[in-house]
C-alpha positions in Angstrom: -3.2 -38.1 -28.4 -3.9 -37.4 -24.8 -7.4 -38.5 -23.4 -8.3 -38.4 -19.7 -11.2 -40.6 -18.8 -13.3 -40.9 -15.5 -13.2 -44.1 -14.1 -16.2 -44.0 -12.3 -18.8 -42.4 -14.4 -16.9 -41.8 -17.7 -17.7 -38.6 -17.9 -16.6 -35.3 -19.0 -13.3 -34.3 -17.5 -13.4 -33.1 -13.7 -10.5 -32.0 -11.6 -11.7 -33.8 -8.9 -12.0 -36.9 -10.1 -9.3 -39.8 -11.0 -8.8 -40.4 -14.5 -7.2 -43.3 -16.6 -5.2 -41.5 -19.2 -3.7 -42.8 -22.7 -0.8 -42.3 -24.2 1.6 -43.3 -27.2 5.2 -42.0 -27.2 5.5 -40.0 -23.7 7.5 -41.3 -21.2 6.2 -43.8 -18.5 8.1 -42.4 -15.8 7.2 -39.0 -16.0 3.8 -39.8 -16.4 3.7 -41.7 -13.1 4.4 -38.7 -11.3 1.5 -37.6 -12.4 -0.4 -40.0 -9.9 -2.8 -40.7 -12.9 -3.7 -44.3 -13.7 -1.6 -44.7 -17.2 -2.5 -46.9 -20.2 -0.6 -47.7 -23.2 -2.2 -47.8 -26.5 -0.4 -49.0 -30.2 -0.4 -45.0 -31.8 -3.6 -45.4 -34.4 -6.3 -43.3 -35.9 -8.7 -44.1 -33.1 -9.3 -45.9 -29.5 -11.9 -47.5 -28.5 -11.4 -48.5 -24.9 -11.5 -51.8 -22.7 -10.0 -51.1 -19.9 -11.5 -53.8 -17.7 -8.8 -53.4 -14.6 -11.3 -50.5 -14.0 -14.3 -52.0 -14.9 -14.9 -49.4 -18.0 -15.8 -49.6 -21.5 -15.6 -46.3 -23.0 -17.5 -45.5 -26.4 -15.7 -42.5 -27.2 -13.7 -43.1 -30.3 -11.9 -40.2 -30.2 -9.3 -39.5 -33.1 -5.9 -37.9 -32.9 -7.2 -34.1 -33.9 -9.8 -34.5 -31.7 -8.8 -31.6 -28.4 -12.6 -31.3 -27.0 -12.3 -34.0 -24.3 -15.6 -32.8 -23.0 -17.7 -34.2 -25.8 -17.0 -37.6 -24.4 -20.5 -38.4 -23.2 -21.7 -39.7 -19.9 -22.6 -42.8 -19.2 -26.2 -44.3 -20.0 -28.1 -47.1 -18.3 -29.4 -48.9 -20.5 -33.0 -51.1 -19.7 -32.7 -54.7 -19.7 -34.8 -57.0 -20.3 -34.3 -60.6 -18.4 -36.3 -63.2 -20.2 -37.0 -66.0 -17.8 -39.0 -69.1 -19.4 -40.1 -72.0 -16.9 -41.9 -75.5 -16.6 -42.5 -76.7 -13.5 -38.9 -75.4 -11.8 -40.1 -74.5 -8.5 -37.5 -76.1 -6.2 -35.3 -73.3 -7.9 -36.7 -70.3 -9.0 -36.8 -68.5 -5.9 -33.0 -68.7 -6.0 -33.3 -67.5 -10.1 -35.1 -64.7 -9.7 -33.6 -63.1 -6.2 -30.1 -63.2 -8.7 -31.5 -61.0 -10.5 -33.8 -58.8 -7.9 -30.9 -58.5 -5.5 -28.9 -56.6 -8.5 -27.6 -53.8 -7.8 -28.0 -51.9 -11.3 -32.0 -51.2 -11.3 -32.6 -50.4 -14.6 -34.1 -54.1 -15.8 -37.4 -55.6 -15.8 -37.8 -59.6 -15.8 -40.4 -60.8 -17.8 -41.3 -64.5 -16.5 -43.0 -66.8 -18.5 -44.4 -69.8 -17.7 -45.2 -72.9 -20.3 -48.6 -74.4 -19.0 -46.7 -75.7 -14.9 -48.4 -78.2 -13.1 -46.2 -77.0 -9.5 -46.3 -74.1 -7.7 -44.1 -72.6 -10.4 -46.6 -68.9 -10.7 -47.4 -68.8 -7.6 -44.1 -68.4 -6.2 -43.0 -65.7 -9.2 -46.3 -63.7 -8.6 -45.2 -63.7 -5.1 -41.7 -62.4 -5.8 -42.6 -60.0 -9.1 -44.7 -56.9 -9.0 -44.9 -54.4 -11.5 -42.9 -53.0 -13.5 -42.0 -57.2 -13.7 -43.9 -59.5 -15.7 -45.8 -63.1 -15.3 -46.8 -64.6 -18.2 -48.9 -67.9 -18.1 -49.1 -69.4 -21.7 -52.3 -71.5 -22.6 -50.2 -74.5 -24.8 -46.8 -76.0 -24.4 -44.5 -74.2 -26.4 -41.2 -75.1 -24.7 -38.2 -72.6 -24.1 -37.9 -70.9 -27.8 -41.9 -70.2 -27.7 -41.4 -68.9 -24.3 -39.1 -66.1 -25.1 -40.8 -65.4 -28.1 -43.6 -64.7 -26.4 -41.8 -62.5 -24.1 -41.3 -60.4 -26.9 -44.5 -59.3 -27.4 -44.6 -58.1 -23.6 -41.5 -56.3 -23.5 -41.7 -52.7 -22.4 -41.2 -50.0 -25.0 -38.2 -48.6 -23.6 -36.5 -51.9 -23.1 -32.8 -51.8 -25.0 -31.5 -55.4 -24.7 -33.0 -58.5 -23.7 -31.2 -61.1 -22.1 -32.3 -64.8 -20.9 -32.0 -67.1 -18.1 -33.3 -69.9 -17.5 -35.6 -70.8 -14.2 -32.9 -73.2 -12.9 -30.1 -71.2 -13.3 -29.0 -67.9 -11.8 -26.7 -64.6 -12.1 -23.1 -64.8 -10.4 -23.2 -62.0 -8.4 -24.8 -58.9 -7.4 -22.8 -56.8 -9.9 -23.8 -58.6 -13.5 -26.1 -56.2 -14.7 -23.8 -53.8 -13.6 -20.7 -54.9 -15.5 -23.4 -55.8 -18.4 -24.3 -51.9 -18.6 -20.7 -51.0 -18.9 -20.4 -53.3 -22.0 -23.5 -51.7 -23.6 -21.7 -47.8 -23.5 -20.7 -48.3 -27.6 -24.7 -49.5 -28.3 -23.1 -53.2 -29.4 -25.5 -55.2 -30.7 -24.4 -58.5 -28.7 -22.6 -58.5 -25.1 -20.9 -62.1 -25.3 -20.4 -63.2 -21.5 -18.3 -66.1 -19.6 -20.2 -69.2 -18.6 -19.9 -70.5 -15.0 -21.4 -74.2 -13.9 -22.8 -75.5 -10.6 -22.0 -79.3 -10.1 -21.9 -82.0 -7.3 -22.1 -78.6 -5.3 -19.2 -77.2 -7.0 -18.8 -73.7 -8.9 -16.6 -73.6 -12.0 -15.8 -71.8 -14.9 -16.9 -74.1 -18.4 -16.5 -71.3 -21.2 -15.1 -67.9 -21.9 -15.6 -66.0 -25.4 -12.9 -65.3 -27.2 -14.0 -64.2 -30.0 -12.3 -61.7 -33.1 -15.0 -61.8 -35.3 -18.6 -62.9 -36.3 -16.9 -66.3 -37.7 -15.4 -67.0 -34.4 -19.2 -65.9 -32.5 -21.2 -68.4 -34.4 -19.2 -71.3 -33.9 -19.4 -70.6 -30.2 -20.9 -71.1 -27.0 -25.1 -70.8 -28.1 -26.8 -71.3 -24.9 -27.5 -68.8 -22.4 -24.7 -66.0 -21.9 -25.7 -63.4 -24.8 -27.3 -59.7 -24.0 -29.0 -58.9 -27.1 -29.9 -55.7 -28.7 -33.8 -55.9 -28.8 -34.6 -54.7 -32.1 -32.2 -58.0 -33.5 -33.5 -60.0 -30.9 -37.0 -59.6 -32.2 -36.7 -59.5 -35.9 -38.0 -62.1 -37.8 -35.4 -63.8 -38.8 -33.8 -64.1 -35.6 -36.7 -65.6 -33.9 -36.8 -69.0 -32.1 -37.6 -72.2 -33.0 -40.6 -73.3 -31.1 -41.7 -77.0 -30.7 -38.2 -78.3 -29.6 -35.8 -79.1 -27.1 -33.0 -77.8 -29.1 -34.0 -73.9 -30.0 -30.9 -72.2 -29.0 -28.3 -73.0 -31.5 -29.9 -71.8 -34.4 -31.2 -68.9 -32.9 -27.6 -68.0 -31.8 -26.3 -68.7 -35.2 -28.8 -66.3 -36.8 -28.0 -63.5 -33.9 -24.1 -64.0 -35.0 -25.0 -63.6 -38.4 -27.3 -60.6 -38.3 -25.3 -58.8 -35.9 -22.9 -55.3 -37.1 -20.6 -55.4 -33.9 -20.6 -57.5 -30.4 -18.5 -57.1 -27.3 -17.1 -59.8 -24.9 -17.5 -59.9 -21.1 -14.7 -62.3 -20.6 -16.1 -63.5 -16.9 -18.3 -66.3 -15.7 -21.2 -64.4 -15.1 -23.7 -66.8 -15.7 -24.3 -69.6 -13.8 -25.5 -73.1 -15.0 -27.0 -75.8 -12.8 -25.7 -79.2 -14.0 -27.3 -80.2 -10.0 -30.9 -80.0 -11.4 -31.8 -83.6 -12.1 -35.6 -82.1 -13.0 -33.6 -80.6 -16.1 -34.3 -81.3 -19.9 -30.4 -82.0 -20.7 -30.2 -84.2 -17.7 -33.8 -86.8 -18.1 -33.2 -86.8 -21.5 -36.6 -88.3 -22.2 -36.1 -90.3 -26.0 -39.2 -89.7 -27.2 -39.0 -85.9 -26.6 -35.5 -85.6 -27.1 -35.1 -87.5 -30.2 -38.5 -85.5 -32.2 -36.4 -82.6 -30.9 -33.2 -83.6 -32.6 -35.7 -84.8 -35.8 -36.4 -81.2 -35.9 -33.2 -79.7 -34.9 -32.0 -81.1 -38.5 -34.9 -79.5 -40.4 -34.5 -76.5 -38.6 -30.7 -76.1 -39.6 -30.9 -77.4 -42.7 -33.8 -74.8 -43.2 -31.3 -72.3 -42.1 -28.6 -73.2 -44.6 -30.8 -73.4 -47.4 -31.8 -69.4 -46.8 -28.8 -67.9 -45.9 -27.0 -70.0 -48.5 -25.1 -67.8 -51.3 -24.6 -64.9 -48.9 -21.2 -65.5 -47.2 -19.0 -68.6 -48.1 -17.5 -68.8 -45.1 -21.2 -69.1 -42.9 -21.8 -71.1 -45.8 -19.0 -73.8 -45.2 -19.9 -73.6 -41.4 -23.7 -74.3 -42.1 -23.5 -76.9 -44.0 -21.3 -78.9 -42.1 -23.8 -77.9 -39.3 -25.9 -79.9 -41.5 -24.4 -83.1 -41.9 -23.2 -83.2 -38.1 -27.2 -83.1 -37.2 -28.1 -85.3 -39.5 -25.6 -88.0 -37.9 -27.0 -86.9 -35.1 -30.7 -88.1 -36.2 -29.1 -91.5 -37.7 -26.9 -92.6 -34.3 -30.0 -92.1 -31.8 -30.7 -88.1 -31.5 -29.2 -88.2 -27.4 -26.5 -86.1 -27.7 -26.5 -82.6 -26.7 -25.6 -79.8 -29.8 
């Protein structure tokens, strides 16, 4: 099979562009006089690309009869949705949001939503977000999962994926929506990306997926770091819990669960500040945190008891989810799941 793919766009074949191009049994030295970029593949009934050298993900799964290069398809920019939940972060959301407004891929929209400040919190945002961008002032404490629920229910109707981060946190680079898009070309329903944290002053790299299937997802990073397909993001099931501290590990069970197909983005692309003393995770306050971990066990244990029966292995994983939050309850409820 011979395939010749644009690196830029990925789009139909053009002389005058540079191509990547696959092959099986030919010989690597006469294809490099060909001055093409040159990619081995293991000879099988189709290809699906990830040729991240180049910084493409090509959806074309093209199968060995297949001669009509130009029905590979062009590229599509996807809209984004960058949930953005906040309580009294002012000191950094300025730095939050301009991660994310100084993109250069345009096609997002941040939808900012702000659980009942006392600082100047939505003042600032409303200063740095004009339509099509979204404030969002909530009436009651909710915490983070009730945040990005209600974010749902403002989403625009053309809005593809959704994807969260957190007022204290940021975007590593210019180029992450960017190199998000280019995950998106096979209509995944999860993007898992690489986790990057920001302590004492210092940037390093804390977690990259490596995940081969749904089994491997679940038991995985759960925080931040996940693009979502918005129709799973949304549905019912995959909701999050609201009332805690602790609302992202069974929501990201639930996603891994419900999910067809993911991709990773194997890069640290997210950036977590471990310098925010303000945070949650670092104040720790008992009260708070241990009714938080009270729930965290009803909530799992809620989630084992109705997806129990459906897959033995999620099973095994569940319950043991189970009885590790449960210790958790009985030796204090301060440590971090």
């Amino acid at each position: 099979m011979k395939i010749a793919i644009d690196k830029n766009s990925i789009s139909a074949l053009d002389d005058k562009n540079e191509f990547i191009y696959l092959y099986d049994n030919e010989d690597i030295k006469d294809l490099i006089k060909t001055n093409l970029h040159c990619v081995y593949y293991k000879n099988s009934d189709y290809v699906d690309l990830n040729l991240t050298k180049y910084n493409i993900d090509c959806y074309k799964k093209a199968s060995i009869e297949d001669k009509d290069y130009k029905k590979i398809p062009p590229k599509k920019d996807y809209k984004i949705a960058i949930i953005v939940p906040n309580y009294n972060y002012e000191h950094t959301i300025e730095k939050c949001l301009n991660s994310v407004l100084n993109q250069t891929y345009k096609n997002y929209e941040i939808v900012f939503v702000d659980d009942v400040s006392t600082d100047r919190s939505v003042e600032i945002a409303k200063s740095m977000l004009k339509p099509p961008h979204k404030v969002i002032e909530l009436k009651q404490k909710r915490l983070n999962g009730g945040a990005r629920n209600e974010a749902y229910l403002h989403l625009s109707d053309d809005v593809d994926y959704v994807t969260y981060l957190d007022s204290d946190d940021w975007f590593l680079d210019e180029n992450v929506l960017d190199k998000i898009n280019n995950k998106l070309q096979s209509y995944p329903d999860v993007v898992f990306m690489g986790l990057s944290q920001y302590k004492d002053g210092v940037l390093s790299t804390v977690y990259i997926p490596k995940y081969n299937n749904k089994y491997d997802a679940i038991k995985g990073w759960s925080g931040c770091g996940k693009v979502i397909k918005k129709s799973l993001a949304t549905r019912q099931e995959c909701l999050y819990n609201e009332g805690t501290l602790k609302e992202d590990k069974n929501q990201h069970c639930r996603i891994c669960i419900y999910m067809n197909d993911f991709k990773l983005l194997p890069e640290p692309l997210y950036v977590w500040n471990r310098d925010n003393t303000k945070s949650v995770t670092t104040i720790r306050d008992k009260t708070v945190w241990g009714t938080s971990t009270i729930r965290h066990w009803a909530d799992t244990l809620q989630l084992y008891l109705s997806e129990k029966g459906k897959d033995d292995k999620i099973d095994i994983y569940l319950q043991e989810r189970v009885r590790m939050v449960e210790n958790e309850v009985r030796t204090g409820g301060d440590k971090q799941w």
